[in-house]
C-alpha positions as CSV (number, residue, x, y, z in Angstrom):
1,X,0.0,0.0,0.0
2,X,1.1,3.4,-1.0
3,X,0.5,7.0,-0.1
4,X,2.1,10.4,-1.2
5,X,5.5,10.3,0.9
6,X,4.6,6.8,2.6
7,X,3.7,3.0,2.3
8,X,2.2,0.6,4.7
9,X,2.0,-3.4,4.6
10,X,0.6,-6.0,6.5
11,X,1.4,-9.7,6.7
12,X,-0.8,-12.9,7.5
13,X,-0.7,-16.5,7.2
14,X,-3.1,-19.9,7.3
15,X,-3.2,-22.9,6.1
16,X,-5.7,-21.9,3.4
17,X,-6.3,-18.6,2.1
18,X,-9.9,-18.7,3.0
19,X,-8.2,-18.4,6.7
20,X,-6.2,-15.3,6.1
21,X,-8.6,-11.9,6.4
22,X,-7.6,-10.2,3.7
23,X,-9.8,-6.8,4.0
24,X,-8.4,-6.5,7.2
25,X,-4.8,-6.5,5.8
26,X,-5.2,-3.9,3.1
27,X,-7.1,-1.8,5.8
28,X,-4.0,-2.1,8.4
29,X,-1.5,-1.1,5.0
30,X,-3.5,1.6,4.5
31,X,-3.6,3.0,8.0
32,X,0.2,2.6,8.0
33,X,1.0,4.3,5.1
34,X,-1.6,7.2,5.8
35,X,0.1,7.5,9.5
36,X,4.0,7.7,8.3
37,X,2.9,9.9,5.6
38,X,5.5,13.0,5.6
39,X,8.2,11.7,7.4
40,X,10.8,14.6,8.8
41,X,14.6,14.4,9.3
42,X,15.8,13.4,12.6
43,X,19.2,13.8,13.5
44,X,22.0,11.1,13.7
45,X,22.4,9.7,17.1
46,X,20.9,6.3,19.3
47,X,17.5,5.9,19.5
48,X,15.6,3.2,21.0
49,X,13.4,1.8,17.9
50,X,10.6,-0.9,18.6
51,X,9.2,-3.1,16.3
52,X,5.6,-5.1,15.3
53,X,6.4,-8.5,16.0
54,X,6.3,-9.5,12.1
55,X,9.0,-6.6,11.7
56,X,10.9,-7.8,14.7
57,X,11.2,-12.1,13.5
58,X,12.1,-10.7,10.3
59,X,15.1,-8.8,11.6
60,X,16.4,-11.3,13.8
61,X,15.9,-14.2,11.0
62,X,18.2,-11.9,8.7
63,X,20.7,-10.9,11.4
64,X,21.3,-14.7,12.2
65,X,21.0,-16.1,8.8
66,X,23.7,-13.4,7.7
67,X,25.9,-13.3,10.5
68,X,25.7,-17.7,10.7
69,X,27.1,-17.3,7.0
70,X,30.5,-15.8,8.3
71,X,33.3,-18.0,10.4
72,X,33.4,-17.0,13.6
73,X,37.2,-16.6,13.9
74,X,36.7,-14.2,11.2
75,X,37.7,-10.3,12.0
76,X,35.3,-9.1,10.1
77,X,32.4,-11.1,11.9
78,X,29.8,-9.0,13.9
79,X,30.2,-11.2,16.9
80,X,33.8,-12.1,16.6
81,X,35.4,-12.4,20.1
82,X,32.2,-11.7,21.6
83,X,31.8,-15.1,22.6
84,X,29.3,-14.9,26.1
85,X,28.7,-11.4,25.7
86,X,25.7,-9.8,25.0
87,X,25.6,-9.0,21.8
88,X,21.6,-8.0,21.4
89,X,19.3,-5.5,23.7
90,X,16.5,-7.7,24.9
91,X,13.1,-5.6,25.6
């Protein structure tokens, strides 16, 4: 779903399709792309960002499957000589 400036999306699963409420996705898009519509500039800096839980299993699927795809003795891995540190804020 897109809007001047903005998009929204919404994701939902079942067995069958008949399952997954489809009108109630494009309806959540919408609202989503209507809400971030006109985004300003923020400056650069730390800032605590908190995600849907679809956005959130995404990320942490990626982070693994990318960072599994390096050796660990590698310098340029993210967790390299991090081994039992914390590596990851948990909320």
């Amino acid at each position: 779903m897109v809007a001047p400036g903005s998009s929204g999306w919404a994701k939902a699963g079942g067995p069958f399709m008949k399952y997954v409420d489809t009108e109630a996705m494009a309806i959540k898009a919408a609202k989503k792309a209507v809400s971030s519509a006109d985004p300003v500039e923020i400056e650069p800096g730390h800032y605590t960002v908190i995600l849907e839980p679809i956005g959130g299993g995404w990320t942490n699927r990626r982070f693994w499957y990318t960072t599994l795809q390096r050796r660990a003795t590698s310098t340029s891995f993210l967790v390299s000589g991090k081994v039992g540190k914390q590596v990851l804020a948990l909320i």
